[in-house]
TORLUMFI-716586 format. One record per residue: x, y, z of N, C-alpha, C, O, CB in turn; residue in one letter; residue number from 1. Coordinates in nm, 3 decimals. Each point is the difference from the previous one (the first is absolute). Glycine has a CB too. Layout:
BEGIN
<drenfi n_x="X" n_y="Y" n_z="Z" ca_x="X" ca_y="Y" ca_z="Z" c_x="X" c_y="Y" c_z="Z" o_x="X" o_y="Y" o_z="Z" cb_x="X" cb_y="Y" cb_z="Z" type="A" seq="NUM"/>
...
This chain:
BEGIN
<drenfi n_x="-0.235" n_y="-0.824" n_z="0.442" ca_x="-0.124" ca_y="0.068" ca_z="-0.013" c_x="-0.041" c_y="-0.010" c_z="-0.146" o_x="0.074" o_y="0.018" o_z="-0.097" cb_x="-0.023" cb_y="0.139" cb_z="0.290" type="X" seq="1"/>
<drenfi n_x="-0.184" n_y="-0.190" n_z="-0.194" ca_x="-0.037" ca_y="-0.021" ca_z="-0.167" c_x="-0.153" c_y="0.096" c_z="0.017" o_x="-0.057" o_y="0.039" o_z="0.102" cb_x="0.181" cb_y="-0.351" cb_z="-0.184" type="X" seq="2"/>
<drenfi n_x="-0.153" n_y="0.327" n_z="-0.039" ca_x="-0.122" ca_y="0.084" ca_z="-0.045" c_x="0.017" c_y="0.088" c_z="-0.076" o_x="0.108" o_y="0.021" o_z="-0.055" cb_x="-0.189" cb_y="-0.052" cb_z="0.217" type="X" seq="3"/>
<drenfi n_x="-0.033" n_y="0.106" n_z="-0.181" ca_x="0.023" ca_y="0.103" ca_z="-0.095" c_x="0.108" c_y="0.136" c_z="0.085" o_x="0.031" o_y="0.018" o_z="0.117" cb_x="-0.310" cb_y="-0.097" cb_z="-0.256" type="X" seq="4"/>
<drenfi n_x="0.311" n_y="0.158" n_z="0.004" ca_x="0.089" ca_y="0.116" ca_z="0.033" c_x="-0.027" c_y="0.064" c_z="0.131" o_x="0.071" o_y="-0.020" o_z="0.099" cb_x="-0.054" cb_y="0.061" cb_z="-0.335" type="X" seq="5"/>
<drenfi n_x="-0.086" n_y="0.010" n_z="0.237" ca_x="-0.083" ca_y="0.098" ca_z="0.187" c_x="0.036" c_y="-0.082" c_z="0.058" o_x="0.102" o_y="0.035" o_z="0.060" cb_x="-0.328" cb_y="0.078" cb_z="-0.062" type="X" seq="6"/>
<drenfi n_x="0.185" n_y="-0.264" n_z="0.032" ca_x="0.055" ca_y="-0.063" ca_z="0.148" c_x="0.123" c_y="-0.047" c_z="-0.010" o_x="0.034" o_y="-0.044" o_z="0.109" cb_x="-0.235" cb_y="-0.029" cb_z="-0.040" type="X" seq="7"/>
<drenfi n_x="0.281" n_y="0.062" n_z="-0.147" ca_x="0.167" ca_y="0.009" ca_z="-0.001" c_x="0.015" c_y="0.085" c_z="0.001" o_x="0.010" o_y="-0.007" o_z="-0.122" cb_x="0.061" cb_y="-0.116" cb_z="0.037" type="X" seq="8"/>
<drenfi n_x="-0.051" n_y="0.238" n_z="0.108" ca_x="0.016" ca_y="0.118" ca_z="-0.023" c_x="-0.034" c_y="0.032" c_z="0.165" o_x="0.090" o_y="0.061" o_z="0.059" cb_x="-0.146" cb_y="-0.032" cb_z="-0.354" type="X" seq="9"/>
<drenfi n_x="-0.053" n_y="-0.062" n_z="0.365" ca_x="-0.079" ca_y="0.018" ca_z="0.118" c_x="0.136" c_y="-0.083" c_z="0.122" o_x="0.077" o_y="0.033" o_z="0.090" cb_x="-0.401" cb_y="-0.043" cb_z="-0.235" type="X" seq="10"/>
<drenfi n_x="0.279" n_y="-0.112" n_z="0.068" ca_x="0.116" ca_y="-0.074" ca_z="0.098" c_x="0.152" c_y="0.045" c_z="0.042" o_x="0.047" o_y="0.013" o_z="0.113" cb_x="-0.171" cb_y="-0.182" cb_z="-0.218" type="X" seq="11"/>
<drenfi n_x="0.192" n_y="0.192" n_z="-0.042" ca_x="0.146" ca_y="0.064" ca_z="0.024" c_x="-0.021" c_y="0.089" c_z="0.071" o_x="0.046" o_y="-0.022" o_z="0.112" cb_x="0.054" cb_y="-0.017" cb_z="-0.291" type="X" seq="12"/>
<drenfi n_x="-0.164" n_y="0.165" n_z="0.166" ca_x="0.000" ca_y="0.109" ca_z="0.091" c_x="-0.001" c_y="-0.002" c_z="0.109" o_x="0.057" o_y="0.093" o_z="0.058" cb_x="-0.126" cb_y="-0.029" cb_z="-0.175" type="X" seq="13"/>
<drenfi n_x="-0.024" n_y="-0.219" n_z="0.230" ca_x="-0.042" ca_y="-0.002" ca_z="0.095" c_x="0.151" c_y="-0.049" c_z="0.083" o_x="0.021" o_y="0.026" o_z="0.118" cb_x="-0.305" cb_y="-0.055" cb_z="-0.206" type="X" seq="14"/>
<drenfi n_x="0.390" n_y="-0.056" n_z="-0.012" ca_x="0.109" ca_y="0.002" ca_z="0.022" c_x="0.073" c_y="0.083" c_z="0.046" o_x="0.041" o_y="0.006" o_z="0.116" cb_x="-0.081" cb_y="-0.114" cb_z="-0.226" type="X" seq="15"/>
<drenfi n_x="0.070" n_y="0.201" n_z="-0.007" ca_x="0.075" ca_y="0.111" ca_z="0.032" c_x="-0.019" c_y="0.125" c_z="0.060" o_x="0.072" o_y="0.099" o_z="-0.001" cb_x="-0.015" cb_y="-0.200" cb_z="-0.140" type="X" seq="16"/>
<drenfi n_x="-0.208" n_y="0.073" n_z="0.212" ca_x="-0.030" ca_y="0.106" ca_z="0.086" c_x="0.041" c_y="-0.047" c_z="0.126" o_x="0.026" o_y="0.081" o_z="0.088" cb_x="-0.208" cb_y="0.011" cb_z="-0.216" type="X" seq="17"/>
<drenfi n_x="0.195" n_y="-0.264" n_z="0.156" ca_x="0.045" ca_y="-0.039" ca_z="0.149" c_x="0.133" c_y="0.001" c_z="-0.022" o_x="0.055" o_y="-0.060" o_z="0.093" cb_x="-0.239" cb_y="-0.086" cb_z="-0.005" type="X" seq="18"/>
<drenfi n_x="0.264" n_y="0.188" n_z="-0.168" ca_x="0.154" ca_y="0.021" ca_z="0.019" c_x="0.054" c_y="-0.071" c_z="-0.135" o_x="0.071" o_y="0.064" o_z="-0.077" cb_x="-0.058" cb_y="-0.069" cb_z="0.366" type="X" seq="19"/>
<drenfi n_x="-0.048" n_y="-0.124" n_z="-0.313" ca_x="0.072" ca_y="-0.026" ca_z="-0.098" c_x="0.066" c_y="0.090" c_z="-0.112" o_x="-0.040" o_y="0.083" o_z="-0.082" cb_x="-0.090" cb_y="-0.247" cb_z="0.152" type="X" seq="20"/>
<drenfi n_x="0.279" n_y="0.094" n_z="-0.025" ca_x="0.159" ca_y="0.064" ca_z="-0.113" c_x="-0.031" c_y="-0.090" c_z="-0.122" o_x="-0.005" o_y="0.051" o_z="-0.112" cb_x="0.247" cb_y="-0.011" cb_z="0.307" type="X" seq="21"/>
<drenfi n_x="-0.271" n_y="-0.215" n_z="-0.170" ca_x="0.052" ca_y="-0.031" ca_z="-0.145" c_x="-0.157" c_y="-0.105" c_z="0.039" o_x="-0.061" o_y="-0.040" o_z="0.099" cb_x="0.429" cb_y="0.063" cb_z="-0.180" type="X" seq="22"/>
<drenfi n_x="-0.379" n_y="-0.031" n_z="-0.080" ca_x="-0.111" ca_y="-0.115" ca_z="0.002" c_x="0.056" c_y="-0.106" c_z="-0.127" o_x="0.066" o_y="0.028" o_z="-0.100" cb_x="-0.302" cb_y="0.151" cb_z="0.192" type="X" seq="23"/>
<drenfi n_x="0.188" n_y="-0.295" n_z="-0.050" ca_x="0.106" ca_y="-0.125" ca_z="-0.090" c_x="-0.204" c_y="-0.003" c_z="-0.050" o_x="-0.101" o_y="0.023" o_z="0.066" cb_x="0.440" cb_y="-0.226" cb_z="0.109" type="X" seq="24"/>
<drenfi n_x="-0.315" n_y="0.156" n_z="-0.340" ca_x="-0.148" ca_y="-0.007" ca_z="-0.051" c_x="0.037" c_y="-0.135" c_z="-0.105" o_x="0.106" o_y="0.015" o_z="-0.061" cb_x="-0.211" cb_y="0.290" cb_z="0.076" type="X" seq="25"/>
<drenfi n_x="0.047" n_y="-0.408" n_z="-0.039" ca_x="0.014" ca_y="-0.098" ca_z="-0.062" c_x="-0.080" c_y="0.005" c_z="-0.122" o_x="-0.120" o_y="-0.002" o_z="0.029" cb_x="0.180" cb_y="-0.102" cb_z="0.168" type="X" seq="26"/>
<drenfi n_x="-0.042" n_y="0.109" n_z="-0.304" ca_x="-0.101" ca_y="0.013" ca_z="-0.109" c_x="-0.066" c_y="-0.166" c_z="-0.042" o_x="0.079" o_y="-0.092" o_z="-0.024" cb_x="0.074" cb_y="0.338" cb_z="-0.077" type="X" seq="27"/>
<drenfi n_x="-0.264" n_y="-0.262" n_z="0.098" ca_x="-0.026" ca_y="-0.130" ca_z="-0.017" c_x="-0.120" c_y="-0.026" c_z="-0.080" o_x="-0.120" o_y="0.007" o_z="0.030" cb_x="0.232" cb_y="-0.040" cb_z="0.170" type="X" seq="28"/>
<drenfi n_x="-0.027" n_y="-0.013" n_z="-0.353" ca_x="-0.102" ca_y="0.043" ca_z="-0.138" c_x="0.113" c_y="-0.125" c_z="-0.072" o_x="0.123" o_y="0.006" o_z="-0.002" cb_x="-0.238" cb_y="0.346" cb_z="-0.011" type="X" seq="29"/>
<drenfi n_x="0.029" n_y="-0.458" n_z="-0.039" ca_x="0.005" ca_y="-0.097" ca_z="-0.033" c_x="0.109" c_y="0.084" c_z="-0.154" o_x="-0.032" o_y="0.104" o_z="-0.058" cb_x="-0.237" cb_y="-0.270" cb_z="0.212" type="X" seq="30"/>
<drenfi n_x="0.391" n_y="0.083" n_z="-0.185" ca_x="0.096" ca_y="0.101" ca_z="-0.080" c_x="0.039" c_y="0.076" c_z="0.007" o_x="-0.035" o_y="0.088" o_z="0.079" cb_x="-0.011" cb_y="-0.125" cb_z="-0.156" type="X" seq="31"/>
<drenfi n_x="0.182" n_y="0.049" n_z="-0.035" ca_x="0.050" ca_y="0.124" ca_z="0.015" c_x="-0.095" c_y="0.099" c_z="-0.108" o_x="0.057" o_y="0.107" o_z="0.020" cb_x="0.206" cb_y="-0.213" cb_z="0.058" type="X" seq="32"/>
<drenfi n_x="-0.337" n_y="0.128" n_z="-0.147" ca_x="-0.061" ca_y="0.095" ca_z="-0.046" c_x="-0.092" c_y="0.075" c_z="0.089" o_x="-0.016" o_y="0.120" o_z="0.019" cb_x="0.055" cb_y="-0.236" cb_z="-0.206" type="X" seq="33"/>
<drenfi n_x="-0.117" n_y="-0.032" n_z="0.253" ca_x="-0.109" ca_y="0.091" ca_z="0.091" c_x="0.077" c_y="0.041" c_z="0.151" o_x="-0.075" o_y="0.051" o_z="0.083" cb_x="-0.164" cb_y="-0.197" cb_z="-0.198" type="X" seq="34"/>
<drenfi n_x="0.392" n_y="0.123" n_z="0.155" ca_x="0.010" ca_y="0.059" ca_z="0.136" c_x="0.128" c_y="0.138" c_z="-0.073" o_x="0.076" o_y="0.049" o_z="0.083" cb_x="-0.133" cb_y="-0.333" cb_z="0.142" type="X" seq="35"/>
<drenfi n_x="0.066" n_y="0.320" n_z="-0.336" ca_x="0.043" ca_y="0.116" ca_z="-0.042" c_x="-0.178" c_y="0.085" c_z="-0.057" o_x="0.025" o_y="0.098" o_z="-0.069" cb_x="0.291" cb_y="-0.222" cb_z="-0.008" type="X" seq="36"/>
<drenfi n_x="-0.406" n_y="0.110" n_z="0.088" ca_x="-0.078" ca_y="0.046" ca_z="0.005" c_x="-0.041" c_y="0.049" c_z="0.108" o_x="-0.017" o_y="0.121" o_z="0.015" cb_x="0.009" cb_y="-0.217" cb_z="-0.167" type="X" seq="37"/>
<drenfi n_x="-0.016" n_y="-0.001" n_z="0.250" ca_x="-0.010" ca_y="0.028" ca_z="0.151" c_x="0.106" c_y="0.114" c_z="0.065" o_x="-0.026" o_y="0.078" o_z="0.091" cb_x="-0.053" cb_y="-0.334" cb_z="-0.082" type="X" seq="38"/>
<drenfi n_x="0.191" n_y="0.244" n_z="-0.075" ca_x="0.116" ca_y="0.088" ca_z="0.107" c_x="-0.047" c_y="0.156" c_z="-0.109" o_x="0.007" o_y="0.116" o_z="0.040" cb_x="0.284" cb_y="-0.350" cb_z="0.059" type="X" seq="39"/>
<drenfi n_x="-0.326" n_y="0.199" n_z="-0.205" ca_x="-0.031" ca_y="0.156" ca_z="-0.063" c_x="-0.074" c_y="0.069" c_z="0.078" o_x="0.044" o_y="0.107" o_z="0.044" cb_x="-0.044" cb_y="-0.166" cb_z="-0.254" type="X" seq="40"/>
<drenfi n_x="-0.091" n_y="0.028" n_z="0.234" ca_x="-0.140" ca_y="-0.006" ca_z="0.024" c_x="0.026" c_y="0.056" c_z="0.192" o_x="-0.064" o_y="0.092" o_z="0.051" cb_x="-0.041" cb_y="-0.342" cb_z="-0.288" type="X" seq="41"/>
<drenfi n_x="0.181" n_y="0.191" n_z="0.289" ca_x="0.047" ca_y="0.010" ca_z="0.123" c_x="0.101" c_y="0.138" c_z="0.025" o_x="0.002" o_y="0.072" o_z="0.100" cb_x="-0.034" cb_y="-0.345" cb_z="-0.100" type="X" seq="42"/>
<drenfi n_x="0.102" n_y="0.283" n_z="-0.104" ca_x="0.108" ca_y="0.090" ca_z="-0.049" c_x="-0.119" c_y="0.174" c_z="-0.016" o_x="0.001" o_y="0.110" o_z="0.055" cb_x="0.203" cb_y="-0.371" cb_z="-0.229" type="X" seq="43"/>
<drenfi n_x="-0.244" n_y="0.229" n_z="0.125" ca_x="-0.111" ca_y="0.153" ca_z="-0.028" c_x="-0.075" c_y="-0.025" c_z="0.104" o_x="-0.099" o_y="0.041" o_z="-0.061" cb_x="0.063" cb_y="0.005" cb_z="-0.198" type="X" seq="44"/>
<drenfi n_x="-0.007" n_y="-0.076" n_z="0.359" ca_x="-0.072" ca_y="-0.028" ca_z="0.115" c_x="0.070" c_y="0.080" c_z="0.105" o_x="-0.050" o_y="0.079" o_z="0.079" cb_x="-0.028" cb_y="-0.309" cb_z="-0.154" type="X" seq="45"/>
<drenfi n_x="0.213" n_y="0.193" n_z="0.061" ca_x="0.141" ca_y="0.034" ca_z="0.100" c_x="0.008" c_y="0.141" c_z="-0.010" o_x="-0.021" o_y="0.071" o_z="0.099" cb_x="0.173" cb_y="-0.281" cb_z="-0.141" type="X" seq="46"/>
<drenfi n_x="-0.114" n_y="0.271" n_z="-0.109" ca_x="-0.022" ca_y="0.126" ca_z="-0.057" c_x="-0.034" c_y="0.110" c_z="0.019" o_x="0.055" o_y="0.109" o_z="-0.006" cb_x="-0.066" cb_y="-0.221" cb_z="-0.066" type="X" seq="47"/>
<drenfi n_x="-0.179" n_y="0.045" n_z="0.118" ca_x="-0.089" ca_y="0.071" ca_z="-0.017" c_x="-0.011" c_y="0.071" c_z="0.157" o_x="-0.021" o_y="0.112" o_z="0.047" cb_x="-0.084" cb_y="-0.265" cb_z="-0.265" type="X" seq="48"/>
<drenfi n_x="0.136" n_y="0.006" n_z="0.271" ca_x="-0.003" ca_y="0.045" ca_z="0.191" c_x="0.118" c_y="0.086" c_z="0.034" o_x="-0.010" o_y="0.052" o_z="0.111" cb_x="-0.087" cb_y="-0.292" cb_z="-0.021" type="X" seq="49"/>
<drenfi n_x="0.194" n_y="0.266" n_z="-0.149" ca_x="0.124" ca_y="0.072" ca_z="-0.013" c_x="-0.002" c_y="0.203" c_z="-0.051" o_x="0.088" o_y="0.085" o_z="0.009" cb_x="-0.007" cb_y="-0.394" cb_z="-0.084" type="X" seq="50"/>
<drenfi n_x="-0.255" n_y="0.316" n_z="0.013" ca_x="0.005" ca_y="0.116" ca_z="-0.057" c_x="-0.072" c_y="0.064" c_z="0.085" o_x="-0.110" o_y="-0.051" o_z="0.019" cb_x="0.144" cb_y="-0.004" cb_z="-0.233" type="X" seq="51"/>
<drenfi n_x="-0.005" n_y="0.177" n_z="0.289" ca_x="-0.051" ca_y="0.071" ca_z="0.100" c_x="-0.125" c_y="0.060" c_z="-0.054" o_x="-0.005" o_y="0.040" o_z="-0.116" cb_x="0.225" cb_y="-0.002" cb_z="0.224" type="X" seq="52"/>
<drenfi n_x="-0.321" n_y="-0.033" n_z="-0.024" ca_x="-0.135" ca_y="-0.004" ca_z="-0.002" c_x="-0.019" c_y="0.184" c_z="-0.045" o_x="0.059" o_y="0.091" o_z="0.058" cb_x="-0.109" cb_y="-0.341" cb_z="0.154" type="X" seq="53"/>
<drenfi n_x="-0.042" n_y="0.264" n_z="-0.319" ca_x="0.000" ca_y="0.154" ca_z="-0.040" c_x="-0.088" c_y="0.036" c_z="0.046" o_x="-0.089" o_y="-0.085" o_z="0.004" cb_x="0.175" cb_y="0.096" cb_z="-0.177" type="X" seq="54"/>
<drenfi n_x="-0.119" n_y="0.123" n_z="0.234" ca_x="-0.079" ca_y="0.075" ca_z="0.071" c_x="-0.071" c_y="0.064" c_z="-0.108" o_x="0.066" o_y="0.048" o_z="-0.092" cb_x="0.072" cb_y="-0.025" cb_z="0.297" type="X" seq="55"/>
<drenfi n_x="-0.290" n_y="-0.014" n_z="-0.206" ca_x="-0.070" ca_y="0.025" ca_z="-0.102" c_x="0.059" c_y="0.170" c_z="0.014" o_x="0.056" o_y="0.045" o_z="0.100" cb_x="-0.290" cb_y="-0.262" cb_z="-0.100" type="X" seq="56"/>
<drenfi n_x="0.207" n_y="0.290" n_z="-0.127" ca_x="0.001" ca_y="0.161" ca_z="-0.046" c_x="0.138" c_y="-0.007" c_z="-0.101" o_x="0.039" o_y="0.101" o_z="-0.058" cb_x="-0.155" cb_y="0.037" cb_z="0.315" type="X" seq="57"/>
């Protein structure tokens, strides 16, 4: 899955709402600078979907 943050973010979920335990993700960014950018970048994405949603008040 490629695109901006929201639809990776959109996609994984749609995963792990049909059950998926493990997801295998290939980073694919020409080098090693730009696919340790990519896994950062992927890494706070992971994070973010990981932090339970706050109820406004």
């Amino acid at each position: 899955m490629t695109g901006p943050p929201g639809h990776v973010v959109a996609g994984l979920t749609r995963f792990v709402d049909a059950g998926a335990r493990h997801i295998v993700l290939r980073i694919a960014a020409p080098g090693p600078d730009g696919q340790r950018d990519q896994l950062d970048r992927l890494a706070d994405l992971l994070l973010a979907m990981r932090e339970p949603v706050k109820s406004g008040g």
